[in-house]
PAPA-301679 format. One record per residue: residue in three letters; x, y, z of N, C-alpha, C in turn; residue number from 1. Coordinates in Angstrom, 1 decimal. Example, Ala and Ser with C-alpha at 12.3 -4.5 7.8 and 13.67 -1.06 7.14 Angstrom:
// PAPA-301679
PT res n_east n_north   n_up ca_east ca_north  ca_up c_east c_north   c_up   n
PT ALA   13.2    -5.7    7.8    12.3     -4.5    7.8   13.2    -3.3    7.8   1
PT SER   12.8    -2.2    7.1    13.7     -1.1    7.1   12.9     0.0    7.9   2
***
This chain:
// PAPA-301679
PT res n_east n_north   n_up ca_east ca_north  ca_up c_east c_north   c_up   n
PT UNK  182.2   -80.3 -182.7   181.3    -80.0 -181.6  181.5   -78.6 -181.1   1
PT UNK  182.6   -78.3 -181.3   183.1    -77.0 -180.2  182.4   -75.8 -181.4   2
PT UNK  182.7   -75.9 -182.7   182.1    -75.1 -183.4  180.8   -74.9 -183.1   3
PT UNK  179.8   -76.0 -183.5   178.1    -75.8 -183.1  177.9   -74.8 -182.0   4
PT UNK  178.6   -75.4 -180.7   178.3    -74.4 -179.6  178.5   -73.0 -179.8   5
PT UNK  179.6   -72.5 -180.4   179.9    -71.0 -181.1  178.4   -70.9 -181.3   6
PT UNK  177.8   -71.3 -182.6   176.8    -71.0 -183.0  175.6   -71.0 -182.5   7
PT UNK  175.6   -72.1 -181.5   174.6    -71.4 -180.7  174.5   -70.8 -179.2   8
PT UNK  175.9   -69.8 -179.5   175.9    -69.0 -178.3  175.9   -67.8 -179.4   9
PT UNK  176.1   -67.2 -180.5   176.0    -66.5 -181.1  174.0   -66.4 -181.5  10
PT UNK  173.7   -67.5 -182.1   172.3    -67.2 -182.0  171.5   -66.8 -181.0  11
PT UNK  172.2   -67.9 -179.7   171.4    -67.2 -178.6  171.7   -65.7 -178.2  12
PT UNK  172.5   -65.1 -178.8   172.9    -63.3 -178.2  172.0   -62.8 -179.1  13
PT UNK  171.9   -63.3 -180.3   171.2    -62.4 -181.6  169.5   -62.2 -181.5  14
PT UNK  168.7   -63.3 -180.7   167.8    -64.0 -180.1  167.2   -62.7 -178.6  15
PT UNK  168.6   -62.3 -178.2   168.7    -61.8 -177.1  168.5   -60.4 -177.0  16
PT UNK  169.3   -60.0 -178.3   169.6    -58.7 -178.7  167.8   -58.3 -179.1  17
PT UNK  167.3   -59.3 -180.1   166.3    -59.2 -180.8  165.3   -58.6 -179.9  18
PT UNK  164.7   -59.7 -179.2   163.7    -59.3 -177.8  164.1   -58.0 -177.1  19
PT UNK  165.2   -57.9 -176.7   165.6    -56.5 -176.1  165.2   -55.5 -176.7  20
PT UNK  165.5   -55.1 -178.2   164.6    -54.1 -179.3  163.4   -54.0 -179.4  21
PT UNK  162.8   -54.8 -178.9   160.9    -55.2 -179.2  160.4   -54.4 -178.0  22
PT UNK  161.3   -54.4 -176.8   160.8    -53.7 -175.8  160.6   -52.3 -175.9  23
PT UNK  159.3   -52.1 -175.9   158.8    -50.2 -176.4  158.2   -49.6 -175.4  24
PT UNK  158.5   -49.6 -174.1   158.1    -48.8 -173.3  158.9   -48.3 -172.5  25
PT UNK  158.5   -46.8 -172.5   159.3    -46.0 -171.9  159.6   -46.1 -170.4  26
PT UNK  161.2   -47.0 -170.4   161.7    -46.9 -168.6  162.2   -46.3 -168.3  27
PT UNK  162.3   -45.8 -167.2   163.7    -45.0 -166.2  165.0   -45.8 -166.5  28
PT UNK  166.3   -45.0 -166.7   167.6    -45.8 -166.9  167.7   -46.4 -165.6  29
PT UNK  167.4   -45.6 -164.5   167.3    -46.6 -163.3  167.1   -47.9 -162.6  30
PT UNK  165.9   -48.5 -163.7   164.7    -49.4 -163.1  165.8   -50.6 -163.2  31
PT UNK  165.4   -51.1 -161.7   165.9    -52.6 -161.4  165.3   -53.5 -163.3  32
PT UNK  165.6   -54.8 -163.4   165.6    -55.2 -164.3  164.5   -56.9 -163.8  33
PT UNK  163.2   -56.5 -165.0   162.0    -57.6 -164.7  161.1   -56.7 -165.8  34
PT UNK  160.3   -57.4 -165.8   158.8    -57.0 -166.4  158.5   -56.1 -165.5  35
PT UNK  157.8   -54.6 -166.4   156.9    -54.1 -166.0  155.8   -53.7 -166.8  36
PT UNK  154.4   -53.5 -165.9   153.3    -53.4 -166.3  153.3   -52.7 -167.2  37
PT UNK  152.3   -52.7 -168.0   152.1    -51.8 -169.7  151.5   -50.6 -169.3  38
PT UNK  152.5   -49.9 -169.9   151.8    -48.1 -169.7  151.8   -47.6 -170.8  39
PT UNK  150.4   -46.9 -171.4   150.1    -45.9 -172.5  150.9   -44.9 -172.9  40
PT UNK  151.6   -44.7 -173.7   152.0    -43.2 -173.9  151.9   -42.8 -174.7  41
PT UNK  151.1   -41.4 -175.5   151.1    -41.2 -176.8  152.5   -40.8 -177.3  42
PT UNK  152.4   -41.0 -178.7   153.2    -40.5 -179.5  153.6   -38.8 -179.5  43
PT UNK  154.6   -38.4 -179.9   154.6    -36.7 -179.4  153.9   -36.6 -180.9  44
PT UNK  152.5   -35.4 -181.4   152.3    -34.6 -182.7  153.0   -33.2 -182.8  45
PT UNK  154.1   -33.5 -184.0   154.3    -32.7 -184.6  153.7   -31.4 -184.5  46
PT UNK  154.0   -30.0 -184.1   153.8    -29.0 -184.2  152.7   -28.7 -182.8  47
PT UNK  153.0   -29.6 -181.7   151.8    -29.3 -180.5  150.3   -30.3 -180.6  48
PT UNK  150.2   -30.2 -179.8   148.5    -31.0 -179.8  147.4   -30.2 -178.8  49
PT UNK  146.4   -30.5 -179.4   145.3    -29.8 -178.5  145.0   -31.0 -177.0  50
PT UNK  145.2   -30.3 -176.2   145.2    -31.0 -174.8  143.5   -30.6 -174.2  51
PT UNK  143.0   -31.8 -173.4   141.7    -31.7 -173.3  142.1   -31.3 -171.9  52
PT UNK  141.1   -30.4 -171.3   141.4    -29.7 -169.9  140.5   -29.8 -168.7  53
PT UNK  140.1   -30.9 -168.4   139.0    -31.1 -167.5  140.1   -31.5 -166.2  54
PT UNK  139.5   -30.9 -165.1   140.1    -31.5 -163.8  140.0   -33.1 -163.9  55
PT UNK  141.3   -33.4 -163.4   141.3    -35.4 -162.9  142.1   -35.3 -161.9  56
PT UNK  141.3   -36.2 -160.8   142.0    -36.3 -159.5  141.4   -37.6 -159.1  57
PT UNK  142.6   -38.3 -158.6   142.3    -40.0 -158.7  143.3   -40.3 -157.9  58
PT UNK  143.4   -42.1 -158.3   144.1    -42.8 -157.4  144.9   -43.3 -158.7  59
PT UNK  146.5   -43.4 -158.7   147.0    -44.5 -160.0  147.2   -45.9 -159.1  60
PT UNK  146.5   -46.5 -159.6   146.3    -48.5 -159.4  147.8   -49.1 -160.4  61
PT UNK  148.2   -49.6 -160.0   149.4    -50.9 -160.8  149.6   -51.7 -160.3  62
PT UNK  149.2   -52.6 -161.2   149.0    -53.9 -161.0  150.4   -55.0 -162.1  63
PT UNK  150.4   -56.0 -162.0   151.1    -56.9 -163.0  151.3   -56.7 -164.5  64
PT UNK  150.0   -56.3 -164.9   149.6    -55.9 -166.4  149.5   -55.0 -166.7  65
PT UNK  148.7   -53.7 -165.9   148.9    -52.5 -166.4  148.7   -51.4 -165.7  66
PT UNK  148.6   -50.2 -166.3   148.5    -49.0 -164.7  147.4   -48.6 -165.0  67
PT UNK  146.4   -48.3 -164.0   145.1    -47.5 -164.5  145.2   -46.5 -163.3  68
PT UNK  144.1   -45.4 -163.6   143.3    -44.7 -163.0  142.0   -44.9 -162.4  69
PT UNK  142.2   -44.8 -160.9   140.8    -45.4 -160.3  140.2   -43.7 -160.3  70
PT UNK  139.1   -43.7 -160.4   138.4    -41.8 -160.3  137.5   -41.7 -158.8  71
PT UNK  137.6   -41.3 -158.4   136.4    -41.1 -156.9  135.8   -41.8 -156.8  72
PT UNK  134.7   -41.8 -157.7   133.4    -42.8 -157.9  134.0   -44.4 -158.3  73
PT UNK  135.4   -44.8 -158.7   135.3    -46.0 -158.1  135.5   -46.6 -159.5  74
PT UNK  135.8   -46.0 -160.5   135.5    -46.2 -162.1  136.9   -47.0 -162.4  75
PT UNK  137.6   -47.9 -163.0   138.8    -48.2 -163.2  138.8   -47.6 -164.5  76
PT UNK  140.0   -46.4 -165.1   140.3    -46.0 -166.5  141.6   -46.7 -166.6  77
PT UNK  142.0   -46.8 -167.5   143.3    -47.0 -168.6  143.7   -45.4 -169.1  78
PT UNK  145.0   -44.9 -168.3   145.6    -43.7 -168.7  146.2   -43.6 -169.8  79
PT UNK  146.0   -42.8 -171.0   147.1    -42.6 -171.6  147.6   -41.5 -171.5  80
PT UNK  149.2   -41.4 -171.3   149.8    -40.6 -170.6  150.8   -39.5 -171.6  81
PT UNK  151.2   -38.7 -171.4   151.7    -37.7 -172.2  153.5   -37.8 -172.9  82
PT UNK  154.1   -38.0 -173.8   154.7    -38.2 -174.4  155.8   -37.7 -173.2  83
PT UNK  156.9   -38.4 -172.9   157.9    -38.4 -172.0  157.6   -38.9 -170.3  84
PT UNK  156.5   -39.4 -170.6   155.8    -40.2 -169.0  157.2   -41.3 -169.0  85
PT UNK  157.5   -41.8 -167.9   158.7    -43.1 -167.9  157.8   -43.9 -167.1  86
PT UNK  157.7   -45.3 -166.6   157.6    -46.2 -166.0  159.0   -47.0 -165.4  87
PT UNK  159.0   -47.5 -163.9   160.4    -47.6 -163.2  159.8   -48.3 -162.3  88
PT UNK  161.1   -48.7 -161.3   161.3    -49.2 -160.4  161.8   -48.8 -159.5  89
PT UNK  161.6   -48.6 -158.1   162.4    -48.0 -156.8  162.2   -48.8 -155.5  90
PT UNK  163.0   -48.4 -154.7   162.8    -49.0 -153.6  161.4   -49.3 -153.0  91
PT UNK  160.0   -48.3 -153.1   158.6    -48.4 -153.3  158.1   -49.0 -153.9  92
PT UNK  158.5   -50.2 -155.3   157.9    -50.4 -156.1  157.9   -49.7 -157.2  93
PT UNK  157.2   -50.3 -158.4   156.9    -49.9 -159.6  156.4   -48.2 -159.7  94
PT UNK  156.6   -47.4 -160.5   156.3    -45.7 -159.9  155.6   -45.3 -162.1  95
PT UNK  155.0   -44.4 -162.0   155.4    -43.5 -163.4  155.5   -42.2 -163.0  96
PT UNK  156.7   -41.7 -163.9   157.2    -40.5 -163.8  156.6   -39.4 -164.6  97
PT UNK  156.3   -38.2 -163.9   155.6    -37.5 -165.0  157.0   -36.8 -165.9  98
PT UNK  157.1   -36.5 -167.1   158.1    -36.1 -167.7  158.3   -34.2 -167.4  99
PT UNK  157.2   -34.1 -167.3   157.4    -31.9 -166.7  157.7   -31.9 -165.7 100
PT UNK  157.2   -33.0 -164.7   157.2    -32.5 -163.2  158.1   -33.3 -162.1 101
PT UNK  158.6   -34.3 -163.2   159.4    -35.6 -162.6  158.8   -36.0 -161.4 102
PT UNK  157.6   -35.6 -161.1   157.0    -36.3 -159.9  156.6   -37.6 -160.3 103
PT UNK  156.9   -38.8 -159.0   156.9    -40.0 -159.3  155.8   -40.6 -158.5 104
PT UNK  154.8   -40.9 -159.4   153.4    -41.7 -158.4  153.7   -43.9 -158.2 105
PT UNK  153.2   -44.2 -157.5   153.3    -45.3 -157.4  151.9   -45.7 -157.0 106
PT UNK  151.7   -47.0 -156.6   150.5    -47.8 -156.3  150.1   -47.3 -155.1 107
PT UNK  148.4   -46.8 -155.5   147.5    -45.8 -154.4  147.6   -44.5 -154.7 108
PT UNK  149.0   -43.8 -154.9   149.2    -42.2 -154.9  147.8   -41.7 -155.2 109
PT UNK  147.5   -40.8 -154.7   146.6    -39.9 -154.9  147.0   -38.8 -155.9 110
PT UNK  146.5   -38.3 -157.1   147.2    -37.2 -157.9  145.8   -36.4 -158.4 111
PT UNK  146.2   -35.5 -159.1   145.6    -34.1 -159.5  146.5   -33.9 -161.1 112
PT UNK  145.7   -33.6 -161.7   146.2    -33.4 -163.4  145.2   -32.7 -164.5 113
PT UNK  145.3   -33.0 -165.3   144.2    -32.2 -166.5  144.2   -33.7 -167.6 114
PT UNK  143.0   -33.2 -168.1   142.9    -34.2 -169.2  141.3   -34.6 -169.7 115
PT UNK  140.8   -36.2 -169.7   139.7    -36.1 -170.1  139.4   -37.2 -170.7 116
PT UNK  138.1   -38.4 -171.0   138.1    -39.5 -170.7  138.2   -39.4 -172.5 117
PT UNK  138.5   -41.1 -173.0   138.1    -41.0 -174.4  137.7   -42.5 -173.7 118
PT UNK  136.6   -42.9 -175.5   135.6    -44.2 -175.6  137.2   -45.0 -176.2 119
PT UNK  136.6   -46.5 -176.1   137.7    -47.6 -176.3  137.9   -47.5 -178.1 120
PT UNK  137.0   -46.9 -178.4   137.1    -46.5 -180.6  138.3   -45.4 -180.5 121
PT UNK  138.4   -44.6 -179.7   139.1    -43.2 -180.1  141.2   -43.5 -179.4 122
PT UNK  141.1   -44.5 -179.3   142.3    -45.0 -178.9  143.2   -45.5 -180.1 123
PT UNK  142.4   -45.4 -181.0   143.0    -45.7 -182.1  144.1   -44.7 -183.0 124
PT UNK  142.8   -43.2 -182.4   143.5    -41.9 -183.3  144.5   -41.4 -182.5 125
PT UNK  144.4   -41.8 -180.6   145.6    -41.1 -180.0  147.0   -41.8 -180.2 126
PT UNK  147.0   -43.3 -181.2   148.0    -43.9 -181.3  149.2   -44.2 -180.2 127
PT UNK  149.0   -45.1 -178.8   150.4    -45.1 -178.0  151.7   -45.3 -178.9 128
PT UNK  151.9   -45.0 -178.2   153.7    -45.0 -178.9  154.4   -46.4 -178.1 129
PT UNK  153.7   -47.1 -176.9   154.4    -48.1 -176.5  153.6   -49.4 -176.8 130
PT UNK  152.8   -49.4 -178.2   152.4    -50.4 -178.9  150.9   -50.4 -178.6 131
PT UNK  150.4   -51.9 -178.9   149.5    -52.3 -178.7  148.6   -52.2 -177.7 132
PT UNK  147.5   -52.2 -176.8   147.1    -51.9 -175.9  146.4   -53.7 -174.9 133
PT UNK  147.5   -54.2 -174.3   146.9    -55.6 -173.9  145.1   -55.7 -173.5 134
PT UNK  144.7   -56.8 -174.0   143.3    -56.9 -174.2  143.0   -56.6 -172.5 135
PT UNK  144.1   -56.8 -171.5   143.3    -56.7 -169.6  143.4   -55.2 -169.8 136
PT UNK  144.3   -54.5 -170.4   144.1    -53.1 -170.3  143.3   -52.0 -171.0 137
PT UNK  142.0   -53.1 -172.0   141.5    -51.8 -172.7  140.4   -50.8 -171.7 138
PT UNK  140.1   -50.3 -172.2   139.5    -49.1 -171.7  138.3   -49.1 -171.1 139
PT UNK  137.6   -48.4 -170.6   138.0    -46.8 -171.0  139.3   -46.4 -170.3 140
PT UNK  139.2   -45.4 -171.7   140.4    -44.4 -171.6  140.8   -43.0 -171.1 141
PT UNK  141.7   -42.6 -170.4   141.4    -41.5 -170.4  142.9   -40.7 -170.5 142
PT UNK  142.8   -39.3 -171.3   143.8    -38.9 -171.2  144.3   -37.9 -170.4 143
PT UNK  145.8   -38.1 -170.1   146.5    -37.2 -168.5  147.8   -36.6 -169.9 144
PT UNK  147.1   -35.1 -169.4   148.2    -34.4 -169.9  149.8   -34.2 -169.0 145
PT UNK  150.6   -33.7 -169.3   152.0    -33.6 -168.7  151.5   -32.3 -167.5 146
PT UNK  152.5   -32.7 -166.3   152.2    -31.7 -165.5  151.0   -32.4 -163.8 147
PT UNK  151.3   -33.8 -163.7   150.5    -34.3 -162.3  151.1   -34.3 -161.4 148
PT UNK  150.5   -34.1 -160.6   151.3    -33.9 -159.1  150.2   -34.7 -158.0 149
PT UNK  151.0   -35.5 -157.3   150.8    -36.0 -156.0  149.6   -35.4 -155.3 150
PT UNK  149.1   -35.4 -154.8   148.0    -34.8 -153.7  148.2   -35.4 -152.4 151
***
């Protein structure tokens, strides 16, 4: 009897360890410890990428499931956000961090950035890097280059 239990306290760590590796989205080493909402991030391309450069100034929304961008007019987008973006936790709540400017937006912040909307087809070619894209979070899309700042 005392053996079995070994084994399934070893399974259960192995079980434990496993799920722990699955998790692909980029946190703060800080973040309190829970689920948090699914955030876009592309993958970094090799040798630079061409960044789309239209003004975006919005609200970031987060919710349970995922973080969007609300636009002026009231539009709800799905961000995909620039390779070194983090998602965390602080005494405020849930935050994403921009990776250039370590400024940290939370639920409502008002921000200012560059970037540029894509159709729910072209999510395919910017490939996130934190998986799949949950069906409450498809798009539209839009992409936020590195470099947002609060307003």
């Amino acid at each position: 009897m005392h053996r079995n239990g070994g084994v399934a306290v070893i399974l259960s760590a192995m079980v434990l360890s496993t799920l722990t590796a699955c998790t692909s989205l980029p946190r703060d080493a800080q973040s309190a410890a829970g689920p948090l909402p699914y955030i876009a991030v592309r993958e970094p391309v090799a040798g630079g990428e061409i960044q789309l450069t239209a003004a975006i100034e919005g609200n970031l929304r987060i919710d349970d499931i995922c973080v969007r961008f609300e636009a002026r007019d009231g539009r709800m987008m799905t961000p995909v956000f620039a390779p070194g973006t983090t998602i965390g936790r602080d005494r405020r709540g849930v935050y994403v961090r921009d990776g250039e400017t370590a400024h940290a937006l939370h639920d409502g912040d008002r921000f200012r950035g560059g970037g540029g909307a894509l159709t729910p087809d072209t999510i395919r070619i910017v490939r996130p890097s934190t998986g799949p894209v949950p069906r409450a979070c498809v798009g539209p899309f839009l992409i936020l280059n590195p470099g947002f700042r609060r307003i």
